[in-house]
Backbone as numpy.savetxt, mean C-alpha at the origin, in Angstrom:
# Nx Ny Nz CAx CAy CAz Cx Cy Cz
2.08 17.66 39.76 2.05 18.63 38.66 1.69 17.92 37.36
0.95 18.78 36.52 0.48 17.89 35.41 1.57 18.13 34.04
1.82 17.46 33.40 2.79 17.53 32.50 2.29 18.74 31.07
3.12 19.52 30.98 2.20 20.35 29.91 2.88 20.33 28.82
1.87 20.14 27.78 2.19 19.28 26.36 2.19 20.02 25.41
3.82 19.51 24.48 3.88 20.64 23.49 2.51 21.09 22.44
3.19 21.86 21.80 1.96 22.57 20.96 2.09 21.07 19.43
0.61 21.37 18.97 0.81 20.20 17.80 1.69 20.46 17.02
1.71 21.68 16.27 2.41 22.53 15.25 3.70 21.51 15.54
4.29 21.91 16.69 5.62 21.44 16.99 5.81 19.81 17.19
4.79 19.22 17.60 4.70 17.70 17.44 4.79 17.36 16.00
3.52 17.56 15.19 3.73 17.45 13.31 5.01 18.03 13.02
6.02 18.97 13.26 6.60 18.86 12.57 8.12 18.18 12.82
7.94 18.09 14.27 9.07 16.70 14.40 8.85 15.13 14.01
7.64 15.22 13.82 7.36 13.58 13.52 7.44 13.37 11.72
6.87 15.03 10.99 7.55 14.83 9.29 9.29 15.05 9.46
10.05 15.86 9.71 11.61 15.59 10.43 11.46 13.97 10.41
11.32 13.63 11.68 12.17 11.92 12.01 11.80 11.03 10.69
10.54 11.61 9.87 10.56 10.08 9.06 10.84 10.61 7.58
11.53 11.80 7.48 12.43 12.42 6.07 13.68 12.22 6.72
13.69 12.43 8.21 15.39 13.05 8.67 16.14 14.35 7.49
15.40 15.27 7.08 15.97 16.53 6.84 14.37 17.52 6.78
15.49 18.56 7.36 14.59 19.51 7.70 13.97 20.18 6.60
14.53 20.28 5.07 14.25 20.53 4.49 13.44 20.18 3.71
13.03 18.78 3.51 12.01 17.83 3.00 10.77 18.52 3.87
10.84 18.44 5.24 10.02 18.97 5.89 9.46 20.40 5.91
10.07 21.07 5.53 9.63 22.51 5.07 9.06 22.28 4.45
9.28 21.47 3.08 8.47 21.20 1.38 6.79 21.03 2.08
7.21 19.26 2.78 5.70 18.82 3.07 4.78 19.98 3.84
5.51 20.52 4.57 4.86 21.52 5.78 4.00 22.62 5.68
4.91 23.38 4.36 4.84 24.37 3.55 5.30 26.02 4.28
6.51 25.16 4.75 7.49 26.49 6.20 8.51 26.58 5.51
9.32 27.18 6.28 10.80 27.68 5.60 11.79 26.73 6.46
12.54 26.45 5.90 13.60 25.35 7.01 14.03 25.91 7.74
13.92 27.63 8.08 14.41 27.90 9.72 13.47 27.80 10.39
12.44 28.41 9.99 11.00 27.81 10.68 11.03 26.46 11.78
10.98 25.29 10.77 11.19 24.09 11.04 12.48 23.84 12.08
13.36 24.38 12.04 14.77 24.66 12.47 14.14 25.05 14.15
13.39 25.98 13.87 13.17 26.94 14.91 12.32 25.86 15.98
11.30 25.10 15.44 10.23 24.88 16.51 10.41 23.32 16.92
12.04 22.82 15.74 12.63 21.76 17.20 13.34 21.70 17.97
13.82 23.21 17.59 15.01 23.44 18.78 13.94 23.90 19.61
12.82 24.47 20.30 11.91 24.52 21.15 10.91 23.38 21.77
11.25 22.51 20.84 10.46 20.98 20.94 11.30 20.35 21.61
12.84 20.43 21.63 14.11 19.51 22.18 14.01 21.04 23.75
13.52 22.01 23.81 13.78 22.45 25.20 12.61 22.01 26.04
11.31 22.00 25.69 10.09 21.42 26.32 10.58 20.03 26.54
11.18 18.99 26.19 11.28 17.74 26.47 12.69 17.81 27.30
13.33 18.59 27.00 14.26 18.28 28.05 15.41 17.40 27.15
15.64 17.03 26.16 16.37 16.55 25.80 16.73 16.70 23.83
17.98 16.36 23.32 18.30 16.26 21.75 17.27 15.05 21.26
16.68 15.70 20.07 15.94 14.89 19.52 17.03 14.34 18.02
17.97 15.24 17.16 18.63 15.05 16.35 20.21 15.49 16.76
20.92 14.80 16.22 22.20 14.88 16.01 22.76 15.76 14.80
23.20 16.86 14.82 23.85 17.96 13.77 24.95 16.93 13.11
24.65 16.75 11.78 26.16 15.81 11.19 26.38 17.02 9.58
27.05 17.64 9.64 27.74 18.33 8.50 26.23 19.08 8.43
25.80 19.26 7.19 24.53 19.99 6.88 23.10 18.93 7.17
23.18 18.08 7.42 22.34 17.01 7.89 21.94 16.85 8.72
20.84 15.85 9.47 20.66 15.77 10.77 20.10 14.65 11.04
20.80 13.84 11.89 20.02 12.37 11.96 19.57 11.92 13.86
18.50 11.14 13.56 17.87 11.15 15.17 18.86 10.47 16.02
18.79 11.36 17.61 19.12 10.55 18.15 18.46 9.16 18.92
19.15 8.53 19.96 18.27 7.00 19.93 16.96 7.28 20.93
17.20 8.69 21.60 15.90 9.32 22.46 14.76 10.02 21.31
15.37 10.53 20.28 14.50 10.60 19.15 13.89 10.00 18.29
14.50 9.14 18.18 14.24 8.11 17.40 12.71 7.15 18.34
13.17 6.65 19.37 12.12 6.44 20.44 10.68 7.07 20.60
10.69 8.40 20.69 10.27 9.59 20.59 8.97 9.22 19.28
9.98 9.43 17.91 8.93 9.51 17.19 8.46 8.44 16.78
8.83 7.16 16.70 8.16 5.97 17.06 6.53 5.90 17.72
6.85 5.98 18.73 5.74 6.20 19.54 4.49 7.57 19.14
5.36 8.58 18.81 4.38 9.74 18.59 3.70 9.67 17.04
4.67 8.34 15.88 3.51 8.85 14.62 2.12 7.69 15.23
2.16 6.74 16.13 1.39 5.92 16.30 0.16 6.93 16.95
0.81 7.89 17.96 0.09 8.45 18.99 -1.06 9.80 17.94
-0.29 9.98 16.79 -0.89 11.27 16.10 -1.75 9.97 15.02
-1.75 9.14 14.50 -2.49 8.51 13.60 -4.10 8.12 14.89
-3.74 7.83 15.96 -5.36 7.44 16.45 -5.50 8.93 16.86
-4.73 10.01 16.95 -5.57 11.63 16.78 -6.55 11.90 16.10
-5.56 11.11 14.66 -6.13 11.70 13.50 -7.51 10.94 13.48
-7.51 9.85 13.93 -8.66 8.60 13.80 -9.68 9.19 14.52
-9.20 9.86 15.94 -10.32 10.01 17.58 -11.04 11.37 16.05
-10.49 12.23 15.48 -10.83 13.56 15.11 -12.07 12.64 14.04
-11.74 11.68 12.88 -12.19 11.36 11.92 -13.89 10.82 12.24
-14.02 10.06 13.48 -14.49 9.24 14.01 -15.17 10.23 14.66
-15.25 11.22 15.10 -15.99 12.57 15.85 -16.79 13.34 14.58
-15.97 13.56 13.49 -16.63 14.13 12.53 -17.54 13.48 12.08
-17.35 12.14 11.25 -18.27 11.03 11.31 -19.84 11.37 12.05
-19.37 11.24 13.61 -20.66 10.56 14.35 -21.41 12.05 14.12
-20.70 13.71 14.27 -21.25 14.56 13.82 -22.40 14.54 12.45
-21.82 14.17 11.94 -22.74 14.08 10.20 -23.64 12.65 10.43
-23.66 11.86 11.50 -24.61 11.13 11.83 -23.93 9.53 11.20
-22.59 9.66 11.08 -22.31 8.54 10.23 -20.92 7.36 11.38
-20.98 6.52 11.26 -19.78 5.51 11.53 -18.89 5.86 10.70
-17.48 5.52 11.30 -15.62 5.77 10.24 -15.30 4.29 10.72
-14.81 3.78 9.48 -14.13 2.17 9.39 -12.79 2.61 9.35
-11.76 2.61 9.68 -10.67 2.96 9.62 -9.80 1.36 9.18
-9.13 1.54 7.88 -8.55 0.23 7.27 -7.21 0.38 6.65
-6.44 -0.60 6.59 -4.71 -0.66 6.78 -5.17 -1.52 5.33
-4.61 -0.79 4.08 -4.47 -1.53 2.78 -3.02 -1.41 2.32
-3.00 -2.54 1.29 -1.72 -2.35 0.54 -2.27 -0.86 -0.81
-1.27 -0.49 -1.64 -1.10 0.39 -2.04 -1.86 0.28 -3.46
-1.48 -1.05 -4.12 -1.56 -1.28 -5.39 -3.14 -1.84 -5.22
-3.43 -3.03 -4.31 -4.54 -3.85 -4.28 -5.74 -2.43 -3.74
-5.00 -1.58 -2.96 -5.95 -0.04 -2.89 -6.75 0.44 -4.29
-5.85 0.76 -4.52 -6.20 1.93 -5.88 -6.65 1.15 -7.33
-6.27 -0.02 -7.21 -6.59 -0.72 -8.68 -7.81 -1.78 -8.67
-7.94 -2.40 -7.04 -8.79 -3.16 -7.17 -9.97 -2.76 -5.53
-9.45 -1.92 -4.88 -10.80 -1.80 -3.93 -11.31 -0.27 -3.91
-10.42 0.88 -4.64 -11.32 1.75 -4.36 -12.08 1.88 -5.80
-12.03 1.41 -6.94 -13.12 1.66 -8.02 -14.14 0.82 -7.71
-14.10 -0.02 -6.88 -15.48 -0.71 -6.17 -16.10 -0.13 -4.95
-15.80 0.71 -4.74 -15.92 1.72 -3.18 -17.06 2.34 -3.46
-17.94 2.42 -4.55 -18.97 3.70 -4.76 -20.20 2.62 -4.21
-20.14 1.56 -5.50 -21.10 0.43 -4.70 -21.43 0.16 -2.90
-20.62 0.27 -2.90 -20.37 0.10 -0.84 -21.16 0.90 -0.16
-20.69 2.42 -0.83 -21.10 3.78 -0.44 -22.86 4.16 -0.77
-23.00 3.35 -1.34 -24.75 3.19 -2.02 -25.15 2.14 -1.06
-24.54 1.38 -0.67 -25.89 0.30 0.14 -25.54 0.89 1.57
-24.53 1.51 1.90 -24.27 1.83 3.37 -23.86 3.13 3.26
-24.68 4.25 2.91 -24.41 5.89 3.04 -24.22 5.88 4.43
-24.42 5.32 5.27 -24.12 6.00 6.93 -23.02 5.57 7.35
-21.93 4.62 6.54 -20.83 4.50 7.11 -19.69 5.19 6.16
-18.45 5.60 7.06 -17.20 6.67 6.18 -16.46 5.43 6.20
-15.22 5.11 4.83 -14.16 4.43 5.27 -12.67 5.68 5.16
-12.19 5.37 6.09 -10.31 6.19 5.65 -9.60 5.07 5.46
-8.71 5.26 4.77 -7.88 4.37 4.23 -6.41 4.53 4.61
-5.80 3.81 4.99 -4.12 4.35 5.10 -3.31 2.71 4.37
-2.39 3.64 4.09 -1.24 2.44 3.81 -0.60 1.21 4.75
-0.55 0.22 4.94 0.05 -0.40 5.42 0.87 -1.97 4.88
2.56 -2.01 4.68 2.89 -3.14 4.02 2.76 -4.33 4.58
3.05 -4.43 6.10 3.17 -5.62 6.91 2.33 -5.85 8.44
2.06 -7.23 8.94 1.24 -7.34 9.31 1.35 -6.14 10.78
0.38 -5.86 11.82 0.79 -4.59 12.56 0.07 -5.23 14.12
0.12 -4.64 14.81 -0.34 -5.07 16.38 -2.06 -4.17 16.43
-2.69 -4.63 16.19 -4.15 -4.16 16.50 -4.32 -3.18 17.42
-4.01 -4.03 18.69 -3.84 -2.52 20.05 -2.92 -1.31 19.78
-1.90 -1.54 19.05 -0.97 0.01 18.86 -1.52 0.66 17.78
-2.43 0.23 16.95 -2.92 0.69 15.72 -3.89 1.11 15.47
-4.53 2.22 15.13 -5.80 2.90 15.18 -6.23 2.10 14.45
-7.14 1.00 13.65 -7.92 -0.01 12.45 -8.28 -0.60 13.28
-9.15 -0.90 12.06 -10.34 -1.66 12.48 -10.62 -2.83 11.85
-9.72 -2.80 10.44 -9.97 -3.93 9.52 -8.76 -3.61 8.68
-7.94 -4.93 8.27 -7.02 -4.87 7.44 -6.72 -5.81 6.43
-6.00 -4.85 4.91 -5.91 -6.32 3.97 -4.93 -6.64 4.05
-4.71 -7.79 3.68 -2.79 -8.55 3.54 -2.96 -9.61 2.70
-1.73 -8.95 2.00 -1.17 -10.34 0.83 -0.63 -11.00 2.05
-0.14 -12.51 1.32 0.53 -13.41 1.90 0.02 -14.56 2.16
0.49 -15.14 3.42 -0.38 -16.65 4.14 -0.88 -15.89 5.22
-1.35 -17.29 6.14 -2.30 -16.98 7.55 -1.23 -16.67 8.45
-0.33 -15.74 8.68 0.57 -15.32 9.02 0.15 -14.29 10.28
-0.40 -14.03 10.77 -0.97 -12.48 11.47 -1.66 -13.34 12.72
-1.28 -13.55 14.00 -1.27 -14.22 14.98 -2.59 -12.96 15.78
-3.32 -13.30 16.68 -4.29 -12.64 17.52 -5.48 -11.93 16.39
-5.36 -12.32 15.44 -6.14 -12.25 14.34 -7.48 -13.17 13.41
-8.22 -12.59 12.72 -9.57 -13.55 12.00 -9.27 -13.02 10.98
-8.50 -14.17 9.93 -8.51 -13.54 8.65 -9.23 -14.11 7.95
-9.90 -13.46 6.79 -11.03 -14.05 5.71 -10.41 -14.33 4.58
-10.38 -15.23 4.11 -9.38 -15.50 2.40 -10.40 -14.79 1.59
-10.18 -14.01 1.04 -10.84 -13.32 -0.38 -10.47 -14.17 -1.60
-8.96 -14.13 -2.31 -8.83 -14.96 -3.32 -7.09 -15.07 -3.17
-7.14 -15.96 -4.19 -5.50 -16.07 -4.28 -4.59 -15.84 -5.48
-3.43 -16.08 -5.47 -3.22 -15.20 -6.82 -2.33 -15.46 -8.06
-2.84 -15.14 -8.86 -2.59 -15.73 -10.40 -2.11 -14.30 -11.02
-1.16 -15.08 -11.30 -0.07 -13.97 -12.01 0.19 -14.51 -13.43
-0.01 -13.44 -14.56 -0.03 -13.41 -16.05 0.90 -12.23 -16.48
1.21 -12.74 -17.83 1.85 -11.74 -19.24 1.03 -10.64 -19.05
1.45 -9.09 -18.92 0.56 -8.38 -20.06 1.53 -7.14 -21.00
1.37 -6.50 -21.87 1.81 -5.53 -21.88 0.95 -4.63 -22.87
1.24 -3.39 -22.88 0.06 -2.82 -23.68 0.29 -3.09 -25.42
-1.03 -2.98 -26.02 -1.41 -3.11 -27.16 -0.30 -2.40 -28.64
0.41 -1.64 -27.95 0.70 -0.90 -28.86 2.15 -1.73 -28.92
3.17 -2.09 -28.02 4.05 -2.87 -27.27 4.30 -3.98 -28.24
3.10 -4.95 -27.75 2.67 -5.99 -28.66 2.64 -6.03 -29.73
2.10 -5.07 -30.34 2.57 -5.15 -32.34 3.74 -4.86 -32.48
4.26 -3.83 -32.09 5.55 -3.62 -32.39 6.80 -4.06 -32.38
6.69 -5.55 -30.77 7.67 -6.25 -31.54 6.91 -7.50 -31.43
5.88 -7.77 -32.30 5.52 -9.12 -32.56 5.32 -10.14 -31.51
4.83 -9.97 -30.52 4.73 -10.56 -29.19 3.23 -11.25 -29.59
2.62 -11.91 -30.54 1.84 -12.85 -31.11 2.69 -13.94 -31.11
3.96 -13.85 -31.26 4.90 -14.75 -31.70 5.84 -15.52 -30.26
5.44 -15.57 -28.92 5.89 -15.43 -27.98 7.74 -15.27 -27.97
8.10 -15.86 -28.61 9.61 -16.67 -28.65 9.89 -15.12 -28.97
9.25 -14.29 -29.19 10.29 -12.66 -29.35 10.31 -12.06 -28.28
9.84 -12.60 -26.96 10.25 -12.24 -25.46 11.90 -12.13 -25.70
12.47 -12.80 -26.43 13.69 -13.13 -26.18 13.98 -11.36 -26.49
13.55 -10.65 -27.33 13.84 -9.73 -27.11 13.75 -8.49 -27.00
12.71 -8.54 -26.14 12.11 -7.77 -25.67 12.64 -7.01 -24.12
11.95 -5.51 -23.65 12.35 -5.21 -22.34 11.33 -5.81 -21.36
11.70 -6.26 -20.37 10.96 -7.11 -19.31 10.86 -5.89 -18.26
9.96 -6.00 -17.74 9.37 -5.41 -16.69 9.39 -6.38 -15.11
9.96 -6.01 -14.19 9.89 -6.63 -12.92 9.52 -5.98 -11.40
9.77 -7.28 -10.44 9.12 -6.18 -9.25 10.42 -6.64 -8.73
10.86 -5.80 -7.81 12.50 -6.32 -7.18 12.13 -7.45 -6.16
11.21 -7.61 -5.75 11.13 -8.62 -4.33 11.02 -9.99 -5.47
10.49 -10.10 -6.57 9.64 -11.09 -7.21 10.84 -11.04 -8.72
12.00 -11.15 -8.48 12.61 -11.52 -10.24 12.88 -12.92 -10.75
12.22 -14.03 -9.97 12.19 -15.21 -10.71 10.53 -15.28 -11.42
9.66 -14.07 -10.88 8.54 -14.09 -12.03 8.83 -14.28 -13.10
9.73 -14.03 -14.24 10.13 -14.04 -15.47 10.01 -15.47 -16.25
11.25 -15.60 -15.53 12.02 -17.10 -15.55 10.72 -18.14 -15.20
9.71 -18.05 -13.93 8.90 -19.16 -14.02 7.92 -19.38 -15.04
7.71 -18.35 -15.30 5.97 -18.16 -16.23 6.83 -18.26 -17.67
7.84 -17.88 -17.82 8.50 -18.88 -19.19 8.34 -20.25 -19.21
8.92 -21.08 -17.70 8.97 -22.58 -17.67 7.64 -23.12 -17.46
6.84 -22.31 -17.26 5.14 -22.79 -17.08 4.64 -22.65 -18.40
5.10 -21.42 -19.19 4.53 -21.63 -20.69 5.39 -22.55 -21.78
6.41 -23.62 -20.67 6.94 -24.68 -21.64 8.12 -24.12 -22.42
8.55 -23.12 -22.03 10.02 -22.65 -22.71 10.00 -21.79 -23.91
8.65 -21.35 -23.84 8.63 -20.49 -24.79 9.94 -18.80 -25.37
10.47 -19.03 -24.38 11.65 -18.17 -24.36 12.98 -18.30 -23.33
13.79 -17.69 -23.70 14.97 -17.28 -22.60 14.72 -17.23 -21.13
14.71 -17.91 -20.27 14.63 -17.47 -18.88 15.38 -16.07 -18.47
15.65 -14.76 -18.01 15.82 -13.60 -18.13 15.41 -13.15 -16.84
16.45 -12.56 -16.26 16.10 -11.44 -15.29 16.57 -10.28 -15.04
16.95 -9.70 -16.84 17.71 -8.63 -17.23 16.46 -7.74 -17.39
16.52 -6.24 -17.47 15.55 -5.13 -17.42 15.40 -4.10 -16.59
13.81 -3.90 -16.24 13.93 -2.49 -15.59 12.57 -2.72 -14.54
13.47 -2.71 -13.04 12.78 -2.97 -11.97 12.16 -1.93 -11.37
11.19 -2.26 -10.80 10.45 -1.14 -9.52 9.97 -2.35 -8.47
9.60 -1.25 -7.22 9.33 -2.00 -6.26 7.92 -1.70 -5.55
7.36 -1.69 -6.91 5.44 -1.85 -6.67 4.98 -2.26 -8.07
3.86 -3.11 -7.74 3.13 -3.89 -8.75 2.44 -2.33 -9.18
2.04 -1.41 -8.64 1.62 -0.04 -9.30 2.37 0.55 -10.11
3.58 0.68 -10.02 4.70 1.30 -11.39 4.61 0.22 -12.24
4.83 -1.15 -11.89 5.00 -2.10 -12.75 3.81 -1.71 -14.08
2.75 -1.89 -13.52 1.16 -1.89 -14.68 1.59 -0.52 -15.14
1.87 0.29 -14.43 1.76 2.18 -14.99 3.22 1.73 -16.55
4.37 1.26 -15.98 5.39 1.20 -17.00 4.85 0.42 -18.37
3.89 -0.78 -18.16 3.94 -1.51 -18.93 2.51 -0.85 -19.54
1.74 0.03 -19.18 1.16 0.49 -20.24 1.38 1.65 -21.11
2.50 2.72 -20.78 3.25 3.30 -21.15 4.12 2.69 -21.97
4.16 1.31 -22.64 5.07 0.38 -23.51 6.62 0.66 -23.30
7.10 0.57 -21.83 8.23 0.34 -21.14 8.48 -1.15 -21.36
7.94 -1.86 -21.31 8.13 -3.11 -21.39 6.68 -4.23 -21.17
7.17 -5.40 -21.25 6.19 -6.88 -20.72 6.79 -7.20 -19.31
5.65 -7.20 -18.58 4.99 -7.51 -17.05 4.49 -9.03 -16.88
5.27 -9.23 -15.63 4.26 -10.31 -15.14 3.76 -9.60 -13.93
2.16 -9.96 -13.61 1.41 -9.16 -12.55 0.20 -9.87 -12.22
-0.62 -9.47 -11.03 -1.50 -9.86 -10.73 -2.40 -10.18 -11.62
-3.16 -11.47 -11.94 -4.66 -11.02 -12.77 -5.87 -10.06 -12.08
-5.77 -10.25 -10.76 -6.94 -9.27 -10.09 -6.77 -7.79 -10.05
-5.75 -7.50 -10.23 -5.29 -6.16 -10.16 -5.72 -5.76 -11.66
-5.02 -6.04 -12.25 -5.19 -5.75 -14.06 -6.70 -6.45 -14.61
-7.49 -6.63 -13.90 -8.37 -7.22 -14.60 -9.42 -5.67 -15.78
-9.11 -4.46 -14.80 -10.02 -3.54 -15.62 -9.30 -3.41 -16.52
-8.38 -3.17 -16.37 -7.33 -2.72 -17.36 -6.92 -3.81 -18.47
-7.17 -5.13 -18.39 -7.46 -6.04 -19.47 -9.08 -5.74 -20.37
-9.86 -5.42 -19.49 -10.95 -5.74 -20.32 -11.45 -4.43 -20.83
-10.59 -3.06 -20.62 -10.79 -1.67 -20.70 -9.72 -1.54 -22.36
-8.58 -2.79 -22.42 -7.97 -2.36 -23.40 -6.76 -1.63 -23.51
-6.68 -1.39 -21.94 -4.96 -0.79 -22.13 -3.79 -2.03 -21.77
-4.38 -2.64 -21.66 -3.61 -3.71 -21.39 -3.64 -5.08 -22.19
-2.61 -6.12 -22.75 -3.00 -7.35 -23.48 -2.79 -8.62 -22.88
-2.85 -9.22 -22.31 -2.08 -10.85 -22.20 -1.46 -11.51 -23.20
-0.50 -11.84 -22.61 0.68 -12.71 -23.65 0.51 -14.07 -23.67
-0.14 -14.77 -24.16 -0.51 -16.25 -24.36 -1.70 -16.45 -22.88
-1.59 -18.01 -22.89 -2.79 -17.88 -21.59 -2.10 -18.93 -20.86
-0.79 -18.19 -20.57 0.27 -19.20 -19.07 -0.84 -18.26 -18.10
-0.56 -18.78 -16.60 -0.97 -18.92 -15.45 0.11 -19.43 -14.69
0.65 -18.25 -13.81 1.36 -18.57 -12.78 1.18 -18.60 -11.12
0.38 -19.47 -10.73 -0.10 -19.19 -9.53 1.21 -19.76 -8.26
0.92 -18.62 -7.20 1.63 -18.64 -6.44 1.05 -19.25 -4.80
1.64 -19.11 -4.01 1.27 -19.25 -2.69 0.74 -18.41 -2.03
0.85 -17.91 -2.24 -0.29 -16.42 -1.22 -1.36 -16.11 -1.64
-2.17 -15.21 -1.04 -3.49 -14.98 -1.29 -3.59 -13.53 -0.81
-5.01 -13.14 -0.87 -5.42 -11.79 -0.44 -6.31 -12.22 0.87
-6.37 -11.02 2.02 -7.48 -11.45 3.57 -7.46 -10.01 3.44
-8.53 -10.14 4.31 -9.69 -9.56 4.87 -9.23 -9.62 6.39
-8.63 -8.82 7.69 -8.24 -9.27 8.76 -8.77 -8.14 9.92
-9.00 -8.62 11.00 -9.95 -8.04 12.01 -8.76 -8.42 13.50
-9.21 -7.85 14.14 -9.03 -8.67 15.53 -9.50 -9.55 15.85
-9.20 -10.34 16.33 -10.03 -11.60 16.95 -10.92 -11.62 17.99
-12.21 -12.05 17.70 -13.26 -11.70 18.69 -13.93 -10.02 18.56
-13.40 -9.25 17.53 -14.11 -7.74 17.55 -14.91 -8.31 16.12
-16.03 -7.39 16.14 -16.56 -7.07 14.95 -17.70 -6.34 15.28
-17.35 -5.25 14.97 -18.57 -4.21 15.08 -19.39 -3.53 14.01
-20.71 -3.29 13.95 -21.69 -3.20 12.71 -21.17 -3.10 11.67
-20.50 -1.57 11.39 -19.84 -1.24 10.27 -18.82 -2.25 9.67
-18.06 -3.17 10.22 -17.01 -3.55 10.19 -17.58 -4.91 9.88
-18.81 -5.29 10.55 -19.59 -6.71 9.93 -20.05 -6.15 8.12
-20.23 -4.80 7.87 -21.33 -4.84 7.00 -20.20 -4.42 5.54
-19.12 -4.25 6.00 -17.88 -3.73 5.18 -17.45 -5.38 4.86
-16.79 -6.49 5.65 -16.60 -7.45 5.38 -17.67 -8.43 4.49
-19.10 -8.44 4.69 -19.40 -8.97 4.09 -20.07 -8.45 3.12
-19.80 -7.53 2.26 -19.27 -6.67 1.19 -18.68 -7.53 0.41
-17.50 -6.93 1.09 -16.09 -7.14 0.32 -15.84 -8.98 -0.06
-16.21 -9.88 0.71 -16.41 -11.18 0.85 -17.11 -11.49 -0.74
-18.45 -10.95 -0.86 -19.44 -10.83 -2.00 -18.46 -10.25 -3.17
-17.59 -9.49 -2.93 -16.73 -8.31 -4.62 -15.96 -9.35 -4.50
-14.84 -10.59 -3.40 -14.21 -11.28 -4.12 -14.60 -12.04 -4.42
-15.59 -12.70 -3.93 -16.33 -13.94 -5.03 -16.77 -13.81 -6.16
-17.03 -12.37 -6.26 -17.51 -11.96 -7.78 -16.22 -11.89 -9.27
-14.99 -11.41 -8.42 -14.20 -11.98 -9.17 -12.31 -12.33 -9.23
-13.17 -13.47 -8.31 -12.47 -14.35 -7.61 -11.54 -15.20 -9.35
-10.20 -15.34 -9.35 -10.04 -15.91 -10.88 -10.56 -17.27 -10.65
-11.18 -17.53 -12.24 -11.37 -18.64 -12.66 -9.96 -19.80 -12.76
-10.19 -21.01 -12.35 -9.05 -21.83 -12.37 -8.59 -22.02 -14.05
């Protein structure tokens, strides 16, 4: 007998469920009513034969067969979404690169260079998805992925793009106001941080020779993207990527605070499977190879 498989409706909306764990978040994203939602996993838990959530007071948290469950099924609905993307594509006569980026190095430094790409290679699509850490190639619909860090990513060909230099900035308006020409008024000033990274402060003080208080008092987030968004909103002084902020230095919403240089150990790649490389995926890398050499920081 052949196994007969729930309806999608009811797959999407247990897999937004397991990764909100409330049904009601899931209504929002869905755009259903939470009995709705209510309704089509208690029909999703009778087709499988088993509890996908545990009822706790007004809440609901997975069980370890659910939990299992949707594990496996957001992997199984992302190469859906890929087999569908990749069909439309070859329809309109075109190749889909499908690529695992970080969030911040996305939006600030590879998609305002994306039009260029799109001009020398109109026949290829890229989709883009999020990804923080390194991932298993075979479980993963991509084709090409970026990663901060070291050569860390085993069954892999990674390409070093550049590495990274971290600077002062804060916006223009910031800077006059409390005299940040004058460095030594860091002392009192609001600092801007990233939570993984709060000895940024403290080093790029001892690299600019003590120009202030070492400090890891202020107001944290946990993306270099809020970080730049706060600090040009004159929330405070940032330490941050130079490659990231580079438009935004030379556009003017942004200033540098003396000319310390804090370079770190990691870098940016370019990462493939090992032994794959197929047209699109040759003609995307050596692209992108060419945009970081172009501006790759100066030592």
């Amino acid at each position: 007998m052949s196994l007969r498989l729930p309806s999608l409706t009811h797959l999407r909306c247990f897999e937004s469920a397991a990764r909100h764990q409330s049904f009601t978040a899931t209504a929002e994203e869905l755009g259903m009513t939470q009995g709705a939602v209510s309704k089509k996993i208690k029909e999703l838990e009778t087709d499988v034969g088993f509890d996908l959530f545990q009822r706790v007071g007004r809440g609901v948290v997975l069980t370890a067969a659910g939990r299992s469950f949707a594990e496996n099924l957001t992997r199984d609905l992302e190469g859906l979404k890929a087999t569908v993307q990749d069909a439309v594509a070859a329809g309109a006569g075109k190749s889909t690169l499908s690529i695992a980026t970080l969030p911040t190095f996305a939006n600030l430094w590879l998609i305002p260079r994306l039009p260029a790409f799109f001009e020398l290679h109109p026949e290829i699509e890229v989709s883009l998805s999020t990804r923080l850490v390194p991932f298993e190639f075979d479980t993963e619909p991509f084709d090409l992925a970026f990663h901060y860090g070291t050569e860390n990513w085993p069954g892999t060909t990674m390409r070093h793009l550049f590495g990274e230099q971290m600077v002062a900035v804060c916006s223009p308006a910031f800077r006059d106001h409390h005299g940040l020409d004058n460095l030594a008024n860091l002392d009192n000033v609001p600092l801007l941080h990233i939570s993984t990274r709060s000895d940024s402060w403290p080093d790029w003080i001892e690299r600019a020779g003590g120009v202030a208080r070492p400090r890891k008092d202020g107001r944290y987030f946990d993306q270099h993207s809020m970080v730049i968004s706060a600090a040009k909103a004159s929330l405070g002084a940032a330490i941050v990527p130079l490659v990231v902020v580079a438009q935004e230095l030379e556009a003017g919403h942004l200033v540098r605070l003396g000319e310390t240089t804090l370079t770190t150990e990691k870098s940016y790649y370019l990462v493939r499977p090992a032994g794959y490389k197929s047209e699109p995926a040759r003609a995307f890398e050596t692209w992108v190879t060419q945009q970081a050499q172009k501006t790759r920081p100066r030592p």
